[in-house]
C-alpha positions in Angstrom: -1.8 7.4 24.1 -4.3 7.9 21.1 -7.2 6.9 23.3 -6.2 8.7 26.8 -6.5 12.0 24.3 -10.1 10.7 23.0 -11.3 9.6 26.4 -10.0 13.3 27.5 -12.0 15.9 24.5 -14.8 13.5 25.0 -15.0 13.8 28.6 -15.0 17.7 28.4 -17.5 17.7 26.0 -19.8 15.8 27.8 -18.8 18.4 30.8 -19.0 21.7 29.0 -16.3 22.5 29.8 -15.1 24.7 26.1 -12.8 26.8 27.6 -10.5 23.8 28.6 -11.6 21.9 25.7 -10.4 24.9 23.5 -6.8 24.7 25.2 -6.8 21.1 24.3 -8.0 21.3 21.0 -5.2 23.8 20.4 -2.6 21.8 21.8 -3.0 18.5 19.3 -1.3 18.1 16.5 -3.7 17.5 13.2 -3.2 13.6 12.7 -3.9 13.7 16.4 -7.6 15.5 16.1 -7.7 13.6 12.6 -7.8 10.0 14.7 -10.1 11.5 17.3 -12.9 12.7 15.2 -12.8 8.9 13.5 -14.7 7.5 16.6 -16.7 11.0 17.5 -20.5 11.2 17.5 -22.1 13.4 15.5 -22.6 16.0 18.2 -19.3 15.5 19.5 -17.8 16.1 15.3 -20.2 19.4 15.1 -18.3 20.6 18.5 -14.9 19.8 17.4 -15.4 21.5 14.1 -16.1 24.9 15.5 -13.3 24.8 17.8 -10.7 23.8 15.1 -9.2 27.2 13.5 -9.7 26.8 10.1 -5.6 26.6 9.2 -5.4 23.5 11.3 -8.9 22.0 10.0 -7.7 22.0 6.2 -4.9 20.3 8.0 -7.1 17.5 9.3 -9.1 17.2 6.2 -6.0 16.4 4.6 -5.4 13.5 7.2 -8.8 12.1 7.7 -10.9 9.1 5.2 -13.5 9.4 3.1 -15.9 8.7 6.1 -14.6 11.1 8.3 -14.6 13.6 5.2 -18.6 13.1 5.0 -18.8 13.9 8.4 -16.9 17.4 8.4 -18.2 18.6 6.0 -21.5 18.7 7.3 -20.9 21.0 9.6 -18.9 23.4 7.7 -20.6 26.7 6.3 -20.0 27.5 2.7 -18.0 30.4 4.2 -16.3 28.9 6.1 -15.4 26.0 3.5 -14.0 28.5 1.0 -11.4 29.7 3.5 -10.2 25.7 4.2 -9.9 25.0 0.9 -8.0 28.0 0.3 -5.8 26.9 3.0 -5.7 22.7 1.6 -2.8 22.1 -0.8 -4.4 21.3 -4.9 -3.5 17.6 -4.5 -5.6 17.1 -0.9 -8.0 19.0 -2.3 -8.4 17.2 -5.7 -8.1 14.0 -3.2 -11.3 15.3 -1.1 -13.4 16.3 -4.2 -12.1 12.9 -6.0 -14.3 10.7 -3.0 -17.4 13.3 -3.8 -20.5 12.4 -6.2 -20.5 15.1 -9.2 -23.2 17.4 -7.9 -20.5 18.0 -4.8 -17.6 18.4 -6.2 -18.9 21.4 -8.6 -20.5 23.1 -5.7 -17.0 22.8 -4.1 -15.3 24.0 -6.7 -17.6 27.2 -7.1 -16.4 28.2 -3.9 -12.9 28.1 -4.6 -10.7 30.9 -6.3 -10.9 30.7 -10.0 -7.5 30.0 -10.3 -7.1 27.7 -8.1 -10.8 25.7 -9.3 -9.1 25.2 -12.6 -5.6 23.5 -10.9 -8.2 21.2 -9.3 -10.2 20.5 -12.1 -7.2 19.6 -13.9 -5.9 17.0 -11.2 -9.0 15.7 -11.4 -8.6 14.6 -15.1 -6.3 12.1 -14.3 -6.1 8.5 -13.0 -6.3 8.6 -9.1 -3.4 5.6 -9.1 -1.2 7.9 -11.8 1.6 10.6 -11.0 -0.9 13.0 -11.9 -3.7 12.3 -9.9 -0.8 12.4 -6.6 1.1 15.2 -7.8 0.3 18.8 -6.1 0.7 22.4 -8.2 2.3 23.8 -5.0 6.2 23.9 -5.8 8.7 26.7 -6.1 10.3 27.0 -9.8 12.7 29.8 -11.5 13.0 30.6 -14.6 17.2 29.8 -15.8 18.2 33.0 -16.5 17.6 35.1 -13.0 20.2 35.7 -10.7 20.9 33.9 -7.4 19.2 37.4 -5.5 16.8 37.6 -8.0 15.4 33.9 -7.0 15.8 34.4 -3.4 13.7 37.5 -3.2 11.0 35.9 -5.4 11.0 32.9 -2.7 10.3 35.2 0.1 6.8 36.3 -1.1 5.9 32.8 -3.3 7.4 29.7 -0.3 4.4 30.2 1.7 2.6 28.8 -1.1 4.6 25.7 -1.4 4.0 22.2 0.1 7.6 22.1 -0.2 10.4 24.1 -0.4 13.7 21.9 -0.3 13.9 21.7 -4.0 14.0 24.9 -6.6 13.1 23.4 -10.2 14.6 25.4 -13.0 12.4 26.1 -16.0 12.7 28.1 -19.0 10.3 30.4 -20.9 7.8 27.9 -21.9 7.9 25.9 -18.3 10.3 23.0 -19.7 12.1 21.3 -16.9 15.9 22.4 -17.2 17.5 21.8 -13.7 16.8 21.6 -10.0 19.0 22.7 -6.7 19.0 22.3 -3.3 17.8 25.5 -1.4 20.9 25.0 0.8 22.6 25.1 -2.7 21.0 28.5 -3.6 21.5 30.4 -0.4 25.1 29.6 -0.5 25.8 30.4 -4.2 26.8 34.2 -5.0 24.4 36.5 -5.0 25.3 37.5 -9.1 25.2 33.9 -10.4 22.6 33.0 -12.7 20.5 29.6 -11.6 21.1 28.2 -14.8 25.2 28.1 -13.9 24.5 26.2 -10.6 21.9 23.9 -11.1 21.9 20.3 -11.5 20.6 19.2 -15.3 20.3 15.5 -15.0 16.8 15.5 -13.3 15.1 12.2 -12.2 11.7 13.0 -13.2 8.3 11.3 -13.7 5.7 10.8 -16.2 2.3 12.4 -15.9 0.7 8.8 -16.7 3.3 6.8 -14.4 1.7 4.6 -11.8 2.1 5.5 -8.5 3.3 2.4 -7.5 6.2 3.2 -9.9 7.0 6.7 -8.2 7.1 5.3 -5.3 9.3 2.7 -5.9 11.8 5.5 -7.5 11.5 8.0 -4.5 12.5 5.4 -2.7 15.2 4.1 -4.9 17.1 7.7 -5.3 16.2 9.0 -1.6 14.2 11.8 -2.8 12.3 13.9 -0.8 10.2 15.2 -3.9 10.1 14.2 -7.8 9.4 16.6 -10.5 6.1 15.6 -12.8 6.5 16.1 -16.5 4.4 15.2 -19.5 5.5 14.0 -22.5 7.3 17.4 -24.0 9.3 17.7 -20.9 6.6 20.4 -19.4 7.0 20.7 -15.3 3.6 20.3 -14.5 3.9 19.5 -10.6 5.6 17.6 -8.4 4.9 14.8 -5.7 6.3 14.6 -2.4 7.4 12.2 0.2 4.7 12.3 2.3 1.9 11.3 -0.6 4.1 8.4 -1.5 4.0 7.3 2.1 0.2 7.1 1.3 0.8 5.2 -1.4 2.9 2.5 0.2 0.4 2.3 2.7 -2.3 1.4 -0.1 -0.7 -0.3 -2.3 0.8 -2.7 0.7 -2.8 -3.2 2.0 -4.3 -3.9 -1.2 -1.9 -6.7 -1.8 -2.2 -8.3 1.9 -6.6 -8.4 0.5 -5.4 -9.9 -2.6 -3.0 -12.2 -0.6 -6.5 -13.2 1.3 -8.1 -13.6 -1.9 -9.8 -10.3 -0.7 -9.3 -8.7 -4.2 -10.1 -4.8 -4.0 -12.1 -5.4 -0.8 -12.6 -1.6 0.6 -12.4 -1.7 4.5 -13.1 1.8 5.2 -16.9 1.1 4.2 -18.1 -1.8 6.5 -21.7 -1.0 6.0 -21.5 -1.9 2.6 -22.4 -5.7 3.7 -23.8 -6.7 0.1 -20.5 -4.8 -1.8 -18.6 -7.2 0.4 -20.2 -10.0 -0.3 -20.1 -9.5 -4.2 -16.5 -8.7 -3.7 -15.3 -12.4 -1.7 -17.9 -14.7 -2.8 -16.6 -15.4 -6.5 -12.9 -16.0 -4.9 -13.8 -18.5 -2.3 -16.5 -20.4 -5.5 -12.8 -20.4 -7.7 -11.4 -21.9 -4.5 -14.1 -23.7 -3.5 -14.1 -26.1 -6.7 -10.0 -25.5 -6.4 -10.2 -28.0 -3.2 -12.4 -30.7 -5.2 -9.0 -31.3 -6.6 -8.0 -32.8 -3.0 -10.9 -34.7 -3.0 -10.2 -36.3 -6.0 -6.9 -37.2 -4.6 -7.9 -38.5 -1.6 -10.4 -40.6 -3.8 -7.8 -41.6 -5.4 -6.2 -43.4 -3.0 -9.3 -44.4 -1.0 -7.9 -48.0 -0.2 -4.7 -47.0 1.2 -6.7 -44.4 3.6 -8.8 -47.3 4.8 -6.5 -49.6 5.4 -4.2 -47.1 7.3 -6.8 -45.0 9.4 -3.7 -43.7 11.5 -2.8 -41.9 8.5 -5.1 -39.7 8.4 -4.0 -38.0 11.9 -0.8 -36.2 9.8 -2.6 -34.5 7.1 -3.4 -31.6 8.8 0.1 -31.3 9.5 1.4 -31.5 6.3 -0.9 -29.4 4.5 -0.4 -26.3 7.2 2.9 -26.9 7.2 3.6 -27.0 3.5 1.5 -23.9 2.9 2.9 -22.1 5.6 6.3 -22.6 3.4 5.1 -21.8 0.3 3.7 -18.7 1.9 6.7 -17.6 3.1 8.8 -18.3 0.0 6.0 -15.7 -1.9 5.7 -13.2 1.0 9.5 -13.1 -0.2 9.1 -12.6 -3.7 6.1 -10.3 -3.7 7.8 -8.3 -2.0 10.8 -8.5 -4.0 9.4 -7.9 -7.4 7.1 -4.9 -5.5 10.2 -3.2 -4.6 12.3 -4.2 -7.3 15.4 -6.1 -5.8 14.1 -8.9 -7.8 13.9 -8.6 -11.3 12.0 -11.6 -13.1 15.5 -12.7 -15.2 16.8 -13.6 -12.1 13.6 -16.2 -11.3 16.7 -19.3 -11.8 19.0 -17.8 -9.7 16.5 -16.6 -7.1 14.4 -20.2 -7.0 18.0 -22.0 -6.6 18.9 -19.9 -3.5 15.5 -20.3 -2.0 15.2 -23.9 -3.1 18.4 -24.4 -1.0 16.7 -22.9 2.1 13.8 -25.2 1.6 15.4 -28.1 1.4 17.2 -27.4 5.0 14.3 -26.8 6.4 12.5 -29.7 4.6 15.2 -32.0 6.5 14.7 -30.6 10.1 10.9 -30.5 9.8 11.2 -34.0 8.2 13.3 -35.5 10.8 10.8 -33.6 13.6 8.0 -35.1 12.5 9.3 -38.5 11.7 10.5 -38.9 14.8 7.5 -37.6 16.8 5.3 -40.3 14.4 7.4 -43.3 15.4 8.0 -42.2 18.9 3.7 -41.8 19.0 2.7 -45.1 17.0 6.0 -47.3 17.6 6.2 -47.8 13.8 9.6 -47.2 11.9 8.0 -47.5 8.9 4.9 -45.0 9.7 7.6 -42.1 11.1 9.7 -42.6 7.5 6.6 -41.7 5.4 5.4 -38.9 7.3 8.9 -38.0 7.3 9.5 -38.0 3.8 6.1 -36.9 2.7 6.9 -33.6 4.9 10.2 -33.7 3.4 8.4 -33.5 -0.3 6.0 -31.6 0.5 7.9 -28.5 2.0 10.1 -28.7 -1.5 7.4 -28.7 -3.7 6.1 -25.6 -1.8 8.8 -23.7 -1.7 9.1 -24.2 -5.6 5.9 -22.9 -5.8 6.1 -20.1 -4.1 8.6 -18.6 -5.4 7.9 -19.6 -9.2 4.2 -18.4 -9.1 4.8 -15.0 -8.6 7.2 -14.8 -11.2 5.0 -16.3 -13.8 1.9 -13.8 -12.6 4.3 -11.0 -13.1 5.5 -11.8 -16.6 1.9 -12.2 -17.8 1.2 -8.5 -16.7 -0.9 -9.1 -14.0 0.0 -7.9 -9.8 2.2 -11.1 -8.4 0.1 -11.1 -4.6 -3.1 -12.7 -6.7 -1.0 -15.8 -6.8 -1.2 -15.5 -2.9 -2.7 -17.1 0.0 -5.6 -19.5 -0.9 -4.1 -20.2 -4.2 -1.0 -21.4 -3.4 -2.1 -23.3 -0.3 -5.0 -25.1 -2.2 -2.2 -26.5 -4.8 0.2 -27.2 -2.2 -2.4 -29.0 -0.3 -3.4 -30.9 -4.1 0.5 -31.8 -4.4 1.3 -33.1 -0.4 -1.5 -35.5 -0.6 -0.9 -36.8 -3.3 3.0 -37.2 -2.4 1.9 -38.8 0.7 -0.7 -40.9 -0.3 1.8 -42.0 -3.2 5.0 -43.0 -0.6 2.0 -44.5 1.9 0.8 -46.7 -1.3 4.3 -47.7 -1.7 5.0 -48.8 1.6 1.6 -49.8 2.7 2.9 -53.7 3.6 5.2 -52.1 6.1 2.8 -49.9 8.0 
């Protein structure tokens, strides 16, 4: 669908044809234009831009990458630019400035309101991946002691100004957090109660400092479509919504699927950057690299039983993808787990017993498989119960590892998906050799 709408602005552009491509431009929703103008040429972007009002253009600046940022802003008068970021809510504004060099951002922030400069500069003094570098200044609060009528007339000239209006915080005189609502809750309360007498005062709330990571996982825990930000004397100081915390998921989930590759902080959206890249992977795969001399060694090891039993060699591809693929899925599990916090690292015995239990089923079906598919190939009973058992071992040990691992990486402080991928399969691979070599060594007169 996304690429029958690019095909169709880019075809009209190449026509001429502004009037209908004006109509078109009108129609699409933000996101919409935002994935168009990913894959749009430079003449094609400088087109687009002028047609975008600039309401719906802060909008898309909100939506699109770093990249795409560069791109815009190109072709955006200074004029022009001032009434966007007017329009652009503090926190997608701080976010746009945050990817700028220096020189930018202060030539940015010179053509914002004063007021509004300062909210920016201020969300720019924190850490990016901390409440307060996600939080947004935009929120409605009243102070405790005005009426019900009181707060509902001051929402009808300040919600426009709000990234989100379901929630009222209640405040007092020095902008300490005292309560919250609903606004379904304050539009059915009477007119002459005070907010103080129907707001909630158990707030779940968030530190300043928090990690995102952490507000997300909360969000999601209480079903909240906002959470209020506080620093450490209680002060409201903004809040961060749903929708930024979907970001967030989104990043932190694709920076643990690179580290999971071994990809640590690998940055996709800049492709160019060929030699970043390289710096990036290269010392992972030297770690690994030496990492797999280990199966070498075992394999050394037991040189004269690999001689004397060439067949064996034919199952060890077999065994190591198979017993990585199990210890992968045992961590995919846990990762996740601990991420989200279903598992908590005082469970790792009760959690490694259920999953052991798992493996050790499917240890005996893929055990038997490939037994019987060995003795059924070479006519050897003998050959079919090694490979048997050795897949039988190995598939156990991996699923011990991959569940453990993570749990050790998390109690030493560090993120639990660095224990992933080509970690765990280069140990599982160190540990099903050397189980099969071992039972191949033990049986070798019978083979």
């Amino acid at each position: 669908m996304e690429e029958v709408m690019a095909d169709k602005i880019k075809e009209l552009i190449a026509q001429g044809n502004e009037k209908l491509l004006q109509q078109k431009v009108d129609e699409l929703y933000p996101a919409d234009l935002a994935e168009i103008l990913v894959d749009t040429t430079t003449k094609e972007t400088k087109i687009l831009v002028k047609l975008i009002e600039e309401e719906k253009l802060a909008d898309v600046l909100a939506e699109v990458d770093y990249e795409v940022e560069k791109k815009l802003l190109t072709f955006l008068s200074n004029n022009r630019l001032t009434h966007i970021l007017d329009e652009m809510y503090s926190d997608d504004v701080a976010d746009l400035l945050g990817a700028l060099n220096i020189g930018q951002t202060k030539e940015l922030l010179t053509l914002m309101k004063e007021e509004k400069a300062e909210q920016i500069q201020h969300l720019l003094g924190y850490d990016e991946e901390s409440a307060g570098g996600r939080m947004t200044t935009e929120y409605i609060a009243m102070k405790q002691e005005k009426t019900v009528e009181e707060s509902i007339q001051k929402l009808r000239d300040i919600a426009p100004e709000a990234e989100m209006v379901y929630y009222v915080y209640v405040v007092d005189e020095k902008q300490e957090l005292k309560g919250v609502l609903s606004m379904r809750e304050l539009i059915a309360a009477p007119p002459e109660k005070k907010i103080k007498d129907i707001m909630h005062e158990q707030v779940i709330t968030v530190n300043v400092s928090l990690d995102q990571e952490e507000v997300a996982r909360l969000i999601s825990k209480y079903d909240l479509l906002a959470v209020p930000v506080v620093n450490n004397r209680g002060l409201l100081l903004g809040i961060i919504t749903f929708d930024d915390i979907l970001d967030v998921i989104e990043e932190e989930a694709t920076e643990d699927m690179h580290r999971m590759a071994g990809n640590v902080e690998l940055d996709v959206e800049h492709r160019g950057e060929i030699i970043n890249g390289v710096i990036k992977r290269l010392p992972w795969l030297i770690i690994l690299l030496f990492a797999s001399l280990l199966s070498a060694n075992v394999l050394e090891f037991f040189e004269g039983v690999l001689s004397s039993v060439v067949i064996l060699t034919f199952f060890m591809p077999t065994l190591a993808g198979t017993g990585g693929n199990a210890a992968t899925q045992s961590l995919a599990v846990v990762v996740r787990g601990l991420g989200t916090g279903d598992i908590r690292t005082r469970e790792i015995l009760e959690y490694l017993g259920n999953e052991l239990k798992v493996g050790v089923l499917i240890a005996l079906a893929c055990g038997l498989i490939i037994g019987t598919v060995a003795f059924l190939w070479q006519g050897n009973y003998m050959l079919g119960v090694v490979v048997g058992l050795a897949m039988i071992g190995n598939i156990i040990t991996a699923t011990i590892v991959g569940t453990t691992m993570p749990f050790i990486i998390n109690y030493l402080g560090a993120d639990p998906a660095v224990a992933a991928g080509p970690f765990i399969t280069t140990l599982i691979d160190v540990f099903g050799y050397f189980i099969y070599f071992s039972l191949a060594k033990l049986f070798i007169n019978y083979l």
